[in-house]
Wavefront OBJ file of the C-alpha trace (Angstrom):
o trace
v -16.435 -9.480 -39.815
v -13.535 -12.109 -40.328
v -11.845 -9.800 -42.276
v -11.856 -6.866 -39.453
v -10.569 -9.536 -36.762
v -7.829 -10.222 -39.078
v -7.077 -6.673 -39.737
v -6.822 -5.368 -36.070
v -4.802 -8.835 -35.375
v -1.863 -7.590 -37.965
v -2.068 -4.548 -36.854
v -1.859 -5.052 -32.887
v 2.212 -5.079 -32.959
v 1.755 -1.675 -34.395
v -0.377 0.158 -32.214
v 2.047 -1.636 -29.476
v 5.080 0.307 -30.540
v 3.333 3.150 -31.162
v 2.287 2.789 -27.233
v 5.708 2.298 -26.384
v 7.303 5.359 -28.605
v 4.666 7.677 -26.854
v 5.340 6.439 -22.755
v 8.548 6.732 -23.970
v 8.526 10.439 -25.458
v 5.887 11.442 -22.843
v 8.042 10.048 -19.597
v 11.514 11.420 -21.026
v 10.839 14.467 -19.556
v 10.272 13.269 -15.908
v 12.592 14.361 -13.420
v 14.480 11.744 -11.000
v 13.004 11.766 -7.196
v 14.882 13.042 -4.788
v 15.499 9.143 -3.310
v 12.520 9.862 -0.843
v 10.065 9.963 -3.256
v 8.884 13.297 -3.678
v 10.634 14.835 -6.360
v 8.932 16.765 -9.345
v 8.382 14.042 -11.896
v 6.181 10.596 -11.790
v 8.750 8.210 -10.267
v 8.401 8.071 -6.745
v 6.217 6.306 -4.191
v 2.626 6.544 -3.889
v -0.831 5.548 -1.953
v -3.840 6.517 -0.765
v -2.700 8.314 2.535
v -6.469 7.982 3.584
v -6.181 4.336 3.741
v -3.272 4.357 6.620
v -3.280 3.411 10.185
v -2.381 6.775 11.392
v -2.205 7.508 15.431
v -5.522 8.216 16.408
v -6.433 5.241 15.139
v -4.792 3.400 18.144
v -6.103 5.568 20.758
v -9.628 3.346 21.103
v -7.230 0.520 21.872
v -4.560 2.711 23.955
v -7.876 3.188 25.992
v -8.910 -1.064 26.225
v -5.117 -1.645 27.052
v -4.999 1.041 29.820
v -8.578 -0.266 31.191
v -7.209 -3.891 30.817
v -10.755 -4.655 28.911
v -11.987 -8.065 28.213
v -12.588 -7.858 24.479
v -13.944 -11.620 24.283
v -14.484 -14.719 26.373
v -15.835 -18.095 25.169
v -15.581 -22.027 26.324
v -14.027 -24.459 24.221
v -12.444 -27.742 25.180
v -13.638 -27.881 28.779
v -12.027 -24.691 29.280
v -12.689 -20.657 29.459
v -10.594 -18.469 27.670
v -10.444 -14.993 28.244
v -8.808 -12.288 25.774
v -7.405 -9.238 27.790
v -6.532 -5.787 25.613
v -2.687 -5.973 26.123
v 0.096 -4.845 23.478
v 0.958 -8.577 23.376
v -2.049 -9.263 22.121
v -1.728 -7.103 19.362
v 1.671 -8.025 18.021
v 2.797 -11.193 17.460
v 5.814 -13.580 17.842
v 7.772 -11.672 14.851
v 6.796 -8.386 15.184
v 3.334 -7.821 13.154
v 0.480 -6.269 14.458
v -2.830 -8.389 13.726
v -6.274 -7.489 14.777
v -7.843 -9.755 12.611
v -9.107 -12.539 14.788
v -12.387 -12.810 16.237
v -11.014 -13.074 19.681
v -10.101 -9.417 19.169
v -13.999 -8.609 19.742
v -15.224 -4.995 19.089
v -11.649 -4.154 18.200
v -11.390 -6.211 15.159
v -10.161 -4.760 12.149
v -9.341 -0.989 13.784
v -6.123 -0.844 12.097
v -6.192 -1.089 8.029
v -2.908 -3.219 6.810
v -2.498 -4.523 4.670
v -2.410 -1.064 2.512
v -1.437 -0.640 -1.080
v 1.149 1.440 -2.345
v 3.391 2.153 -5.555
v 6.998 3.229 -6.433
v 7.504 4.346 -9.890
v 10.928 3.707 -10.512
v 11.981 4.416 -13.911
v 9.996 5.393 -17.190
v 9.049 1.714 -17.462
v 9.592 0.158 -14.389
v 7.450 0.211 -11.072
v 6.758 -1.893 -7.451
v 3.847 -2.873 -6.354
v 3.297 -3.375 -2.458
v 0.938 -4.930 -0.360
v 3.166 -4.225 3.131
v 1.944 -5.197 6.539
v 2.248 -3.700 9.613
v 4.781 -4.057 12.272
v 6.506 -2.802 15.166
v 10.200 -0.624 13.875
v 12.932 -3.035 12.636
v 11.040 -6.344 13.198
v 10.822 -7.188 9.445
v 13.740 -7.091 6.516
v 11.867 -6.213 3.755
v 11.206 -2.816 2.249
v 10.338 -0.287 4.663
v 7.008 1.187 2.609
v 5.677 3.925 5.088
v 6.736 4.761 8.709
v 4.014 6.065 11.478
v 4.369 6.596 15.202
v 1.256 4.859 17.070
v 1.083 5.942 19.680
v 3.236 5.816 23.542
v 1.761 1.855 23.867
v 2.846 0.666 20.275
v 5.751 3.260 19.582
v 7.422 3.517 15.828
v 5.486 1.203 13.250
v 6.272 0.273 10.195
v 4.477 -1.462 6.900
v 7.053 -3.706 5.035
v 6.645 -5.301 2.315
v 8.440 -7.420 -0.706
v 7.485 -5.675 -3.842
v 6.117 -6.887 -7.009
v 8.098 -5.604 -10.380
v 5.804 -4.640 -13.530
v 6.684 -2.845 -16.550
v 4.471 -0.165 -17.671
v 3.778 2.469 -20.446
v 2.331 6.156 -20.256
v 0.363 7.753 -23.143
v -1.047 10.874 -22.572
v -2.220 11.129 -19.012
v -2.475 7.241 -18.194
v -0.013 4.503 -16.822
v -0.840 0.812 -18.160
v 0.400 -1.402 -15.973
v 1.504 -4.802 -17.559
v -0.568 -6.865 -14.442
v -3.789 -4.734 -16.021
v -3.772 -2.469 -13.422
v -4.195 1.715 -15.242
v -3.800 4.636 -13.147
v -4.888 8.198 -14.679
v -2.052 10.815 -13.470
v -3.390 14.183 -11.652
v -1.863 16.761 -10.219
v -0.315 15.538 -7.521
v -0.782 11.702 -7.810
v -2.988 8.868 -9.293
v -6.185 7.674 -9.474
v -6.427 3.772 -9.772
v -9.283 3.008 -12.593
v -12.469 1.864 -10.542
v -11.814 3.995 -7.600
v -12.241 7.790 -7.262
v -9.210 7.507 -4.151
v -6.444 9.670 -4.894
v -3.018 7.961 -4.589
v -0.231 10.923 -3.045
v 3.308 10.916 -3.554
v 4.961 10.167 -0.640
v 8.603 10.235 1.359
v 8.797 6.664 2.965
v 11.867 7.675 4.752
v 9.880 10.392 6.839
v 7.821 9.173 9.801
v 3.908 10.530 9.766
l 1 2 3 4 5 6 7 8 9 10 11 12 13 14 15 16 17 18 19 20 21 22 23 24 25 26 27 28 29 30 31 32 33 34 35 36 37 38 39 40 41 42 43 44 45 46 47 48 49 50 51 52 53 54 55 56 57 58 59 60 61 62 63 64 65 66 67 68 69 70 71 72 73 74 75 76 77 78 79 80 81 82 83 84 85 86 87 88 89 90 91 92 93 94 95 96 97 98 99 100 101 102 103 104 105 106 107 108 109 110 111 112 113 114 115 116 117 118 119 120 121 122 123 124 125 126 127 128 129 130 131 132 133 134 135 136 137 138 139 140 141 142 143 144 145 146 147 148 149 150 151 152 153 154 155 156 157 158 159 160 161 162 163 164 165 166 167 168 169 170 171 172 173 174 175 176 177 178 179 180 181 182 183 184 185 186 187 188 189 190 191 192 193 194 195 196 197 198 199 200 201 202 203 204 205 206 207
């Protein structure tokens, strides 16, 4: 048994190469993006487009904001405070939209950010993003995907500073160097341990 450890030890820098040579001979052929994303090979942006706030998704709280809806109320400190639906609620001081506290009563959590997304930029370089969401222009890092919310919360956008890994492809798989493997299908990625397919994308388009 010693013996076999010591054998696939000596011969790990091996099968390494040979993992490079094929991502290498295998992602030659991949044609550049078209800068949005969305051209014909593997670079290019990607996530699971199910997984988005998209604008229906604000209409329940269009509807608390138009009714002006007390979403919680509680004492603390000798005093009553009262949470109103308003757009100010929503978005902070900078920009970002957060729904996450309990004040935010049967509203909590309605709008999914952060999100997860991808952009393959090379044959052994890609991004990884975990953007959150804010109102248009309020943030200065990378603009990841674009939405319109609605007539209360206009333009929104997830930003996000990205997260450089190399990677190789053999056969039909991308190992990422942070452990992460996606299998490549027709028109996108599956993540191993989810059955979610990740789409390419344009993140200059609005959805």
């Amino acid at each position: 048994m010693e013996i076999k450890k010591k054998c696939f030890w000596s011969l790990l820098p091996l099968i390494l190469a040979a993992m490079v040579s094929l991502s290498l001979s295998s992602c030659g052929d991949d044609d550049d993006d078209d800068g949005g994303g969305l051209g014909n090979g593997l670079k290019g942006w990607y996530t699971d487009l199910n997984a988005v706030a998209k604008q229906s998704d604000f209409n329940i709280i269009n509807e608390a904001i138009y009714n002006g809806e007390v979403l919680s109320s509680y004492r603390y400190g000798g005093q009553t405070h009262t949470y109103v639906a308003s757009r100010d609620l929503f978005i902070d001081g900078d920009g970002m939209y957060n729904d996450s506290d309990a004040h935010f009563g049967r509203l909590r959590f309605t709008i999914p950010t952060p999100i997860v997304a991808i952009r393959i930029l090379d044959d052994q370089t890609l991004i990884s993003y975990n953007p959150m969401l804010y109102i248009d222009d309020a943030s200065s890092e990378d603009a990841v995907y674009r939405l319109y919310a609605g007539p209360v919360f206009g333009n929104m956008t997830y930003y996000g500073s990205g997260s450089y890994y190399t990677y190789v492809k053999v056969e039909n798989k991308i190992i990422v160097s942070n452990g992460d493997i996606y299998t490549v299908i027709d028109g996108g990625l599956i993540k191993d341990g989810s059955s979610s397919k990740w789409s390419k994308y344009d993140p200059t388009k609005r959805n």
